[in-house]
C-alpha positions in Angstrom: 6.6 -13.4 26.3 7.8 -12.9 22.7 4.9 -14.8 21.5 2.4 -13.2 23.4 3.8 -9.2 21.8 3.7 -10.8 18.4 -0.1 -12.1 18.6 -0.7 -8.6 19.8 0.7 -7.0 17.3 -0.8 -9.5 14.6 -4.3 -8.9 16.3 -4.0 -5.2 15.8 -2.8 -5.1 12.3 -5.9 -7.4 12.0 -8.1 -5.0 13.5 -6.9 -1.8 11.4 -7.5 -3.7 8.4 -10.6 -4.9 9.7 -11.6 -0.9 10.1 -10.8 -0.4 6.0 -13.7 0.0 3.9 -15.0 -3.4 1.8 -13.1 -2.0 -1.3 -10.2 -0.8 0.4 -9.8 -4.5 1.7 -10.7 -6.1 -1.4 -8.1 -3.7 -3.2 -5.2 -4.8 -1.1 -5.6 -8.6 -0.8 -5.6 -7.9 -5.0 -2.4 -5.6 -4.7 -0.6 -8.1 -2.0 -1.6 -11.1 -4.3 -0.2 -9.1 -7.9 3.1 -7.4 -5.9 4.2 -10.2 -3.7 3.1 -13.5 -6.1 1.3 -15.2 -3.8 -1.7 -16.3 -6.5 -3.0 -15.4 -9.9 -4.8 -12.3 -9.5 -6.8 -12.8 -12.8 -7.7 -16.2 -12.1 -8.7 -15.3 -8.4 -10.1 -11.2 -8.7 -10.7 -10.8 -12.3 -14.7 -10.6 -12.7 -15.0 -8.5 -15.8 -13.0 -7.6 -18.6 -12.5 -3.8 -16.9 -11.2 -5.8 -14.0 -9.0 -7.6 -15.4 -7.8 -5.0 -17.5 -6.6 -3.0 -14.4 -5.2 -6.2 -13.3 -3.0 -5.9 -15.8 -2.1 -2.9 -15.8 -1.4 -3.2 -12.0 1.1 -6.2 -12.7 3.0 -3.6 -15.3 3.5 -0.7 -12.7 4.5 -3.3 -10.0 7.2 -4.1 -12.0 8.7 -1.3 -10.0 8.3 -2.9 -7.0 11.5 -5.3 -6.9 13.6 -2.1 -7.7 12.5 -0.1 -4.8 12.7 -2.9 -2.3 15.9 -3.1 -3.4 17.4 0.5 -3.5 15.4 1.7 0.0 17.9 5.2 0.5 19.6 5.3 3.4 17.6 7.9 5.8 19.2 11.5 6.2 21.4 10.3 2.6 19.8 12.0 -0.4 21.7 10.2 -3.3 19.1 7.9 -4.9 16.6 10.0 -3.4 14.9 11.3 -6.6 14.9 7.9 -8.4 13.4 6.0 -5.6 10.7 8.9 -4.5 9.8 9.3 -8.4 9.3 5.3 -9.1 7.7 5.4 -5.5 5.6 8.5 -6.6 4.4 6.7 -10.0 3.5 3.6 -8.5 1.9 5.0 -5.5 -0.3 7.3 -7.9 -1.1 4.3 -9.9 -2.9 2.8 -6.6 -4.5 6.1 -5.6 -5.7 6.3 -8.8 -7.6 3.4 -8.7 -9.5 5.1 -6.1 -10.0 1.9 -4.3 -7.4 3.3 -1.1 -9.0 6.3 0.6 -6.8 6.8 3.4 -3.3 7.5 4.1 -3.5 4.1 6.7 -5.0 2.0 3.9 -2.2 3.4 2.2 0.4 2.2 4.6 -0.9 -0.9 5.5 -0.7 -2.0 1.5 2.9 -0.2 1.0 4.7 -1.7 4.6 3.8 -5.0 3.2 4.6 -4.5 -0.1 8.0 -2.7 0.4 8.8 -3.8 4.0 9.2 -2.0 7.2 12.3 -0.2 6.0 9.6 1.9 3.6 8.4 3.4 6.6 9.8 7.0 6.6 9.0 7.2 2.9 5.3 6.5 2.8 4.3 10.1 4.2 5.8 11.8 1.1 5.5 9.5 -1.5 1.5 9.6 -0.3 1.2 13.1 -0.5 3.4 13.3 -4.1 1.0 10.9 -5.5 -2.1 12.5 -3.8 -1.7 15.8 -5.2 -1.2 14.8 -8.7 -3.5 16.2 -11.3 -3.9 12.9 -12.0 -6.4 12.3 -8.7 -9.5 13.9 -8.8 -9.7 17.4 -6.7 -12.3 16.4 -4.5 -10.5 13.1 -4.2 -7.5 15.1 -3.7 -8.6 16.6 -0.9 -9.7 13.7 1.1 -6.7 11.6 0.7 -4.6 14.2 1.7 -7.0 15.1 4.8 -6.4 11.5 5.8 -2.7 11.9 6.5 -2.7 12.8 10.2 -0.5 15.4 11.7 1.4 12.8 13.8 2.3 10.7 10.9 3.5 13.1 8.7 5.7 14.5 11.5 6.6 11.6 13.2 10.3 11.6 14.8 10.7 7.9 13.9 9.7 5.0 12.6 8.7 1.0 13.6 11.2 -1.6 11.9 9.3 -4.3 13.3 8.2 -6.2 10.3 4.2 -6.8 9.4 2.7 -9.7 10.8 -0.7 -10.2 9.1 -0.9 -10.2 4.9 -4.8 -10.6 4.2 -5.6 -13.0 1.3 -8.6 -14.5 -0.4 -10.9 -16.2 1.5 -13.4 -17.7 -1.3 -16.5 -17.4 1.1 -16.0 -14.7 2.3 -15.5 -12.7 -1.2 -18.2 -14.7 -2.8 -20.5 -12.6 -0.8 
């Protein structure tokens, strides 16, 4: 029975990030490949030198990464809060600034992977931090923030189930 819950669960994290725009896809196989380590992402996403450039800037702010896996706060304790919410903040801008993610659930779906499902309660704010930097475009601005539903930003609790499905590279598929 176990089984049969997690290829449910795998199937619809499969179909959300089936529902992602082309580039939102594309941007988080890169981000999952550059923040986790699975491949090079020059070798394997790096088509021009502007790409690769913001490959490697990406690989500088993910840096943070291993730091704020490692000091999740505790919820309802605020010390550590500002440390972990500004690193969270700057990295998360760094992404919406790309302005490859245009949704709060791209959003999510790149950020439970990369930080775990313990990241969960921080997602909300840290995505509406980086959203309404001056940083990101008004009119930019305004649709990412539109994109955070009511029910997530309120929501009473969070999943700890752990993600299931990590998109990668599929050299066909890309290709085309």
């Amino acid at each position: 029975m176990a089984t049969t819950g997690n290829a449910s669960m795998t199937i619809n994290e499969m179909r959300e990030f089936a529902s992602f725009e082309a580039c939102e896809q594309r941007y988080i196989k890169r981000s999952l490949d550059i923040g986790l380590g699975r491949q090079d992402a020059f070798r394997v996403w790096g088509r021009s030198a502007e790409e690769c450039a913001a490959i490697r800037a990406q690989y500088v702010v993910y840096h943070e990464l291993k730091w704020l896996r490692d000091n999740l706060p505790a919820e309802g304790r605020i010390d550590g809060l500002d440390s972990f919410i500004g690193k969270l903040t700057r990295v998360a801008a760094f992404d919406l600034g790309q302005e490859r993610i245009a949704s709060f659930s791209a959003f999510r779906f790149l950020y439970e992977r990369l930080l775990g499902a313990e990241a969960r309660p921080w997602l909300p704010s840290a995505f509406c931090a980086a959203s309404a930097l001056p940083q990101i475009r008004p009119e930019r601005r305004k649709m990412l923030l539109q994109s955070l539903s009511e029910a997530a930003a309120t929501a009473p609790g969070w999943s700890d189930r752990a993600p299931a499905f990590y998109p990668e590279y599929v050299e066909q598929a890309e290709a085309a």
